[in-house]
N, C-alpha and C positions, 0 to 999 in steps of 0.2 A: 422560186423554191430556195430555203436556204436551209444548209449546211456548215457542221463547222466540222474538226477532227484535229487531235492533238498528237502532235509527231513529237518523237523521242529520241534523240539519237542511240542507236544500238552499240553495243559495243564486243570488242574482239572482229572491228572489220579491217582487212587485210591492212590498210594506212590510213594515216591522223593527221595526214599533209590536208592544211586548211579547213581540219574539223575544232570546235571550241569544248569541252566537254560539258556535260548537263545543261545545252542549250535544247530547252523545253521550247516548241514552237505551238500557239496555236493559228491555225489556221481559216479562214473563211471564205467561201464558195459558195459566188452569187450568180446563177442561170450559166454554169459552168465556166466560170471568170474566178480567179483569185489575184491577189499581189503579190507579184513578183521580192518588193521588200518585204512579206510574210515569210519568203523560206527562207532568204540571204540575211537572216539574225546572226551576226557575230561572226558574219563566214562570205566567202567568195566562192566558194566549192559545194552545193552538194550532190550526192549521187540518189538516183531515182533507179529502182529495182523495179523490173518488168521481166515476170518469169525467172529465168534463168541468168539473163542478163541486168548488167549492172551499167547504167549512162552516167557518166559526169555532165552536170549543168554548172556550168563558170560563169560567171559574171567579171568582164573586164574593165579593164582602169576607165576605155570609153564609154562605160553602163552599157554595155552590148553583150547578149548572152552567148553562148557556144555549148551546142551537145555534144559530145562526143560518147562513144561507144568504151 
């Protein structure tokens, strides 16, 4: 099954530490698999919204990711 969806970065979010502005991403979602280089366009940081809460996904200097809450 394939799937695509295009993220927009939102704007007026609390901080801009490690956002790029009008990075248009599109994304692609193959048997529930995506690339990791699909959402790190321009950026080392983004954050994923689930409900109420807000995760940072980091990608570091060792290409190692890190969630944080």
């Amino acid at each position: 099954m394939n799937a695509s969806a295009d993220e927009e970065k939102k704007e007026g979010e609390d901080s801009n530490e490690g956002r790029t502005e009008g990075i248009r991403r599109h994304l692609t979602i193959i048997d529930n698999r995506l690339e990791s280089r699909d959402l790190f366009v321009g950026t080392h940081d983004i954050i994923i919204v689930h409900g109420r809460d807000a995760y940072h996904l980091r990608l570091t200097a060792q290409n190692k990711l890190i969630l944080t809450k």
